[in-house]
C-alpha positions as a Markdown table, in Angstrom:
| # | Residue | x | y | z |
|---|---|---|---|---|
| 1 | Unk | 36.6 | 10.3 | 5.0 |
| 2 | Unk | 36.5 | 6.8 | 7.1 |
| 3 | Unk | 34.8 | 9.0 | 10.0 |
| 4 | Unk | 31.7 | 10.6 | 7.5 |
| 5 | Unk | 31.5 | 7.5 | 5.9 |
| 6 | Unk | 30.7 | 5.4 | 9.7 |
| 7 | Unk | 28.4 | 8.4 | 10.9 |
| 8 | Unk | 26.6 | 7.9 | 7.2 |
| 9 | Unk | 26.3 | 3.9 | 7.6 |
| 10 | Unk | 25.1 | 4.6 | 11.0 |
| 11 | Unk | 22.7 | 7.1 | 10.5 |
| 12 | Unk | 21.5 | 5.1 | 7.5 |
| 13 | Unk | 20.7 | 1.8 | 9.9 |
| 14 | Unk | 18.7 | 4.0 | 12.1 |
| 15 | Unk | 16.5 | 5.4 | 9.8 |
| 16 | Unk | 16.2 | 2.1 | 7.8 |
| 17 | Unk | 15.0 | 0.6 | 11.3 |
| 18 | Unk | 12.6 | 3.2 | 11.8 |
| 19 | Unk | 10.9 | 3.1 | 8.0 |
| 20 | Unk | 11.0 | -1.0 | 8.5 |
| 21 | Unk | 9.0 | -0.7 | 12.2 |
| 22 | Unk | 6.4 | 1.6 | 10.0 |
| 23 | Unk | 6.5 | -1.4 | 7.8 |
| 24 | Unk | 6.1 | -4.4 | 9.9 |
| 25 | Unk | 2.9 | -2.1 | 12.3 |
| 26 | Unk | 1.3 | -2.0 | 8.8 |
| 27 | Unk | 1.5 | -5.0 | 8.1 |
| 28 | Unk | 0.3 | -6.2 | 11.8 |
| 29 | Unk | -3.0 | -3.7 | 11.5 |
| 30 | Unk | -3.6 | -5.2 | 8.0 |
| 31 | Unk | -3.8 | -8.7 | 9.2 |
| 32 | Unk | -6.7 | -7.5 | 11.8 |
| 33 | Unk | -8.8 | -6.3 | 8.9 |
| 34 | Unk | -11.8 | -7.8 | 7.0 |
| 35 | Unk | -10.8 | -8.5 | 3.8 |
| 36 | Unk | -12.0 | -7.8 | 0.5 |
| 37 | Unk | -11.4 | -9.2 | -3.2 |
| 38 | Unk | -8.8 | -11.1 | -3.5 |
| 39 | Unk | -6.3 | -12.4 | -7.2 |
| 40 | Unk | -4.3 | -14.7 | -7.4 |
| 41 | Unk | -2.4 | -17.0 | -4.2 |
| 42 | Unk | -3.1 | -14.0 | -2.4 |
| 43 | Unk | -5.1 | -15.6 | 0.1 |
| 44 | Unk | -3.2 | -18.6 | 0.3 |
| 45 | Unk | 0.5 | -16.1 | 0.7 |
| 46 | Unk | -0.9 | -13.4 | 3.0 |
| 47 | Unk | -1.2 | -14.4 | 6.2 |
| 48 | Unk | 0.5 | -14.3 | 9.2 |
| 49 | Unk | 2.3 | -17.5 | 9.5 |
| 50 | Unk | 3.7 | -17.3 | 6.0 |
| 51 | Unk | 4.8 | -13.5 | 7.2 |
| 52 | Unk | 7.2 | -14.7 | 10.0 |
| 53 | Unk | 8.4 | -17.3 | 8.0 |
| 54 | Unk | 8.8 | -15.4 | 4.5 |
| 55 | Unk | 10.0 | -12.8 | 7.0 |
| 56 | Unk | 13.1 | -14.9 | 8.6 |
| 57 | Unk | 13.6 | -16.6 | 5.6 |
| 58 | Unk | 14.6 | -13.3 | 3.9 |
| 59 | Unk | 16.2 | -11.7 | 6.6 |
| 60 | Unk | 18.9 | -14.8 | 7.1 |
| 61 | Unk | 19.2 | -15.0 | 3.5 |
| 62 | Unk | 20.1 | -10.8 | 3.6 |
| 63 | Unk | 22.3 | -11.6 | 6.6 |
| 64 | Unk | 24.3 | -14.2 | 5.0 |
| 65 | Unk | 25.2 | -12.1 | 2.2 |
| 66 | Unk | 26.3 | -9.3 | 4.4 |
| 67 | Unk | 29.8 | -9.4 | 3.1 |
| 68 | Unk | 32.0 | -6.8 | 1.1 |
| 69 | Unk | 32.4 | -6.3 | -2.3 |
| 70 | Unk | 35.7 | -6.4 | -2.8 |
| 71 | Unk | 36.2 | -3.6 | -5.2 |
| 72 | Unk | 38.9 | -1.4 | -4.6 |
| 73 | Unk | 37.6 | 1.9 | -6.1 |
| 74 | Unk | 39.8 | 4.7 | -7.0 |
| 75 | Unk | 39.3 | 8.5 | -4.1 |
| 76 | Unk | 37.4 | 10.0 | -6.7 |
| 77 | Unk | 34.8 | 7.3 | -7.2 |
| 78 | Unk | 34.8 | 7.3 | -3.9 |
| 79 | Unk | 34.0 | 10.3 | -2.4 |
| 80 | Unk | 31.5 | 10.3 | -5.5 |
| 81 | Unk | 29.7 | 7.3 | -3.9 |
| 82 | Unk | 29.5 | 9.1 | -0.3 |
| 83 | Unk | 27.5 | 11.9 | -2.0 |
| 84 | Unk | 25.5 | 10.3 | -4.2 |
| 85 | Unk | 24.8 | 7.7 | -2.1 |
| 86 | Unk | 23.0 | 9.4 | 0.8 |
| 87 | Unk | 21.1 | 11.4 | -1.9 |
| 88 | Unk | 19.2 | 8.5 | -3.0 |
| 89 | Unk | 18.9 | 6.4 | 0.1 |
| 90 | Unk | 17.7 | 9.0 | 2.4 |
| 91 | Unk | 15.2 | 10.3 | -0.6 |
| 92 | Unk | 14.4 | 7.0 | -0.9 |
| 93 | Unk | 13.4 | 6.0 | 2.8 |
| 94 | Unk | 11.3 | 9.4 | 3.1 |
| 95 | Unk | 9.7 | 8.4 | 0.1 |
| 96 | Unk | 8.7 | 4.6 | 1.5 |
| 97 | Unk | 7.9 | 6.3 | 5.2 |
| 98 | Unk | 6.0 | 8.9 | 3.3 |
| 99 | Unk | 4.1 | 6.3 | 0.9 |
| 100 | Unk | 3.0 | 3.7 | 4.3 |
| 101 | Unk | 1.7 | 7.0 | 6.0 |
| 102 | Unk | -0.6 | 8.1 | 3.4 |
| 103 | Unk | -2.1 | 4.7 | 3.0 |
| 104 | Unk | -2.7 | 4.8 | 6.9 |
| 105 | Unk | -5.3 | 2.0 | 7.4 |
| 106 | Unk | -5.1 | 1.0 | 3.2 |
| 107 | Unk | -2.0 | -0.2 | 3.5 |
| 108 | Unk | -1.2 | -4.1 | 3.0 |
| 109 | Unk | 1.7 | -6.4 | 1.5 |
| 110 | Unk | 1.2 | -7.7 | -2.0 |
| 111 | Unk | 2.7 | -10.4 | -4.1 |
| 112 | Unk | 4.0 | -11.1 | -7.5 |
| 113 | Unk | 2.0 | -14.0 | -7.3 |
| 114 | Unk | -1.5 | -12.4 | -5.3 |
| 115 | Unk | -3.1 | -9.3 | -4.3 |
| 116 | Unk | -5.4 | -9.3 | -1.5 |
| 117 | Unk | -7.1 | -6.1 | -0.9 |
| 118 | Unk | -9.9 | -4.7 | 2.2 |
| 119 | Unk | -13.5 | -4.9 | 2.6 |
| 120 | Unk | -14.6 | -1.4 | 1.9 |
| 121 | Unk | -11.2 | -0.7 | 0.4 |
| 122 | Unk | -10.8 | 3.0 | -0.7 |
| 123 | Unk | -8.4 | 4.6 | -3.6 |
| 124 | Unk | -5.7 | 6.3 | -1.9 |
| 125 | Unk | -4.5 | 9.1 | -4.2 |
| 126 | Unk | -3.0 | 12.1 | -2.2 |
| 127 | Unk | 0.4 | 12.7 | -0.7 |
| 128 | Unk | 3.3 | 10.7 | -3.1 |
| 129 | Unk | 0.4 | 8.8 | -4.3 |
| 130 | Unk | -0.5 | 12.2 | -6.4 |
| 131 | Unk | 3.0 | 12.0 | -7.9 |
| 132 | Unk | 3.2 | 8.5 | -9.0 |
| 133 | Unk | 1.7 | 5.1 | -8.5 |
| 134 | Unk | 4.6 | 3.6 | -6.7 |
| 135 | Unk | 5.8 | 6.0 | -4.6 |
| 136 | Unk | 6.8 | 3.3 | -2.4 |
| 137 | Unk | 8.2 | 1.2 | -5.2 |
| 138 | Unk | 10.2 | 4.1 | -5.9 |
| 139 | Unk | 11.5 | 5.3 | -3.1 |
| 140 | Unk | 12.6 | 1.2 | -2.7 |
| 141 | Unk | 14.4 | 1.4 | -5.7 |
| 142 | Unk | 16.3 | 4.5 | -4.7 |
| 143 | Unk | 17.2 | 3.6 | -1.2 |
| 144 | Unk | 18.8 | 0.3 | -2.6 |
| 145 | Unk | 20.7 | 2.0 | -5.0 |
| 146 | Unk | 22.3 | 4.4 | -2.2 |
| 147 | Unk | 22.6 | 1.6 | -0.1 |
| 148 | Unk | 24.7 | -0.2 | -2.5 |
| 149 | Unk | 27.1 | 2.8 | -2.9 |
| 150 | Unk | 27.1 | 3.6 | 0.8 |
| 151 | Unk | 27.5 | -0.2 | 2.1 |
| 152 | Unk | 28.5 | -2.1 | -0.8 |
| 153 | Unk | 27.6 | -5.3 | 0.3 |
| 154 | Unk | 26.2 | -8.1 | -1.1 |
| 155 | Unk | 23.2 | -8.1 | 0.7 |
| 156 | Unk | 22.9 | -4.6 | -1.4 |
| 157 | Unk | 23.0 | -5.6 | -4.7 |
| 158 | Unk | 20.7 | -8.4 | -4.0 |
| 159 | Unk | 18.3 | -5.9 | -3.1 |
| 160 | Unk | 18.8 | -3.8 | -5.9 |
| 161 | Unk | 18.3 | -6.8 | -8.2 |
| 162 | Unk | 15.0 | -7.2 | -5.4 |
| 163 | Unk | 13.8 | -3.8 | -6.1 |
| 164 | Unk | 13.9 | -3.7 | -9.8 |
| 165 | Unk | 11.6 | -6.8 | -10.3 |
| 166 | Unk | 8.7 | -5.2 | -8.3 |
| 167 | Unk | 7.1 | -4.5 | -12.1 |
| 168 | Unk | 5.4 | -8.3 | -11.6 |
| 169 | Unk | 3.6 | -6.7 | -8.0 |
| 170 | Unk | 2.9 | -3.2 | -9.2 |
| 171 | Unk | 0.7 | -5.1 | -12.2 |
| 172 | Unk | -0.6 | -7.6 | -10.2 |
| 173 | Unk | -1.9 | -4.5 | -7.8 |
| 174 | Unk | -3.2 | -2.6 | -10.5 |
| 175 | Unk | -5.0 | -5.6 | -12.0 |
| 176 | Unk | -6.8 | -5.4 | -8.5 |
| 177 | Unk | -7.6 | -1.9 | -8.1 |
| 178 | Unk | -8.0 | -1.4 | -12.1 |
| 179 | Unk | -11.0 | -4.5 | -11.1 |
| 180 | Unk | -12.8 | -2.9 | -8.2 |
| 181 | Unk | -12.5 | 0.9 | -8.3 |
| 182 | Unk | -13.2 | 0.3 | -12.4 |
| 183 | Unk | -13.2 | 4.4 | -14.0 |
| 184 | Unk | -11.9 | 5.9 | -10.5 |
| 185 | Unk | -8.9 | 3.7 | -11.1 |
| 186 | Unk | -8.8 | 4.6 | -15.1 |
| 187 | Unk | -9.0 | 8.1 | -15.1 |
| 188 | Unk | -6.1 | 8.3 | -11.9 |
| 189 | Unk | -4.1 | 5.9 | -13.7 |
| 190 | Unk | -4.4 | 8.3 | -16.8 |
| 191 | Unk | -3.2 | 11.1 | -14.6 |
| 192 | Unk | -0.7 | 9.8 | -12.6 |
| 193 | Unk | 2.2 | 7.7 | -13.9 |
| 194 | Unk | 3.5 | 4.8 | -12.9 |
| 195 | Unk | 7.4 | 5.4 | -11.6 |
| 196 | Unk | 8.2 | 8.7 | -13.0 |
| 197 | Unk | 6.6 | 12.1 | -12.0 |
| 198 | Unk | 5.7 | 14.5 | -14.9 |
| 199 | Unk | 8.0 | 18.2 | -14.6 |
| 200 | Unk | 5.4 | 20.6 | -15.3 |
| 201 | Unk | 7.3 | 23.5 | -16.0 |
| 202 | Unk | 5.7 | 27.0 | -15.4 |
| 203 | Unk | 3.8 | 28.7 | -18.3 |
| 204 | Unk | 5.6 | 31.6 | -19.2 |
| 205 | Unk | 3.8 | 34.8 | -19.8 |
């Protein structure tokens, strides 16, 4: 069990470095483009000096609370955690990766507090996108959770906590694209929901 459960954390910090260098190119192409209609701080938050700062600010904070949480769980919750775990942080990172590729050259970083969109920005509504509104948001929310019960660290929980106040972004970008892509954005909002994908089951005959 201690041997699955170092190849799991290790395998788990690779592919969390790989969805994060996704991340962090998309965020380096976004900063090169014009940019369009902006809410909010947005323009004051996104920029690139504010990113590196924001950035190291966050990542020290995360590092300082990479300690334990002492909790001594019985085997059974255990081994519970090592399978449930993986199933919703490795979901979850696919669905981020998944979520920054489909954007491609839409993709930007928001804010509670601003959303700053592209000139010529354009509705992106295929891939995850055509499952939910959030996929990203989602798949965030999911890979924190398994991280918690593969980890369990501080630095995980305060992510979790991170992860489920992303409802103050997610309005704050659909006040944006609600604004500019007006009865595109209605009638895909009125099709897709927001965090939860609809089961369509199959009409029997």
């Amino acid at each position: 069990m201690p041997e699955v459960q170092r190849l799991m954390r290790l395998v788990g910090a690779v592919a969390l470095v790989a969805t994060l260098g996704s991340i962090v190119q998309g965020m380096r192409r976004g900063l090169l483009r014009p940019k369009g209609r902006t809410t909010g701080r947005a323009g004051a938050i996104l920029r690139g000096p504010v990113y590196v700062l924001g950035g190291l600010a966050y990542f020290g904070l995360c590092l300082a609370l990479w300690r334990p949480i002492r909790l001594t769980l019985p085997p059974s919750s255990r081994t519970l955690a090592l399978i449930l775990g993986p199933l919703l942080y490795f979901p979850g990172l696919a669905l981020i990766l998944w979520g920054r590729l489909t954007l491609g050259e839409m993709y930007n970083v928001s804010s509670g507090l601003g959303v700053q969109l592209y000139a010529n920005h354009r509705l992106v509504t295929t891939g995850p996108y055509a499952l939910v509104r959030h996929p990203m948001y989602l798949g965030l929310r999911l890979a924190t959770l398994g991280g918690l019960l593969i980890y369990r660290t501080w630095t995980c929980a305060f992510l979790v906590l991170n992860a489920f106040a992303l409802e103050v972004r997610a309005r704050r970008e659909e006040e944006a694209l609600a604004a500019v892509f007006g009865v595109e954005w209605a009638v895909y909002r009125r099709r897709v929901p927001a965090w939860i994908p609809r089961v369509r089951l199959p009409l029997t005959p």
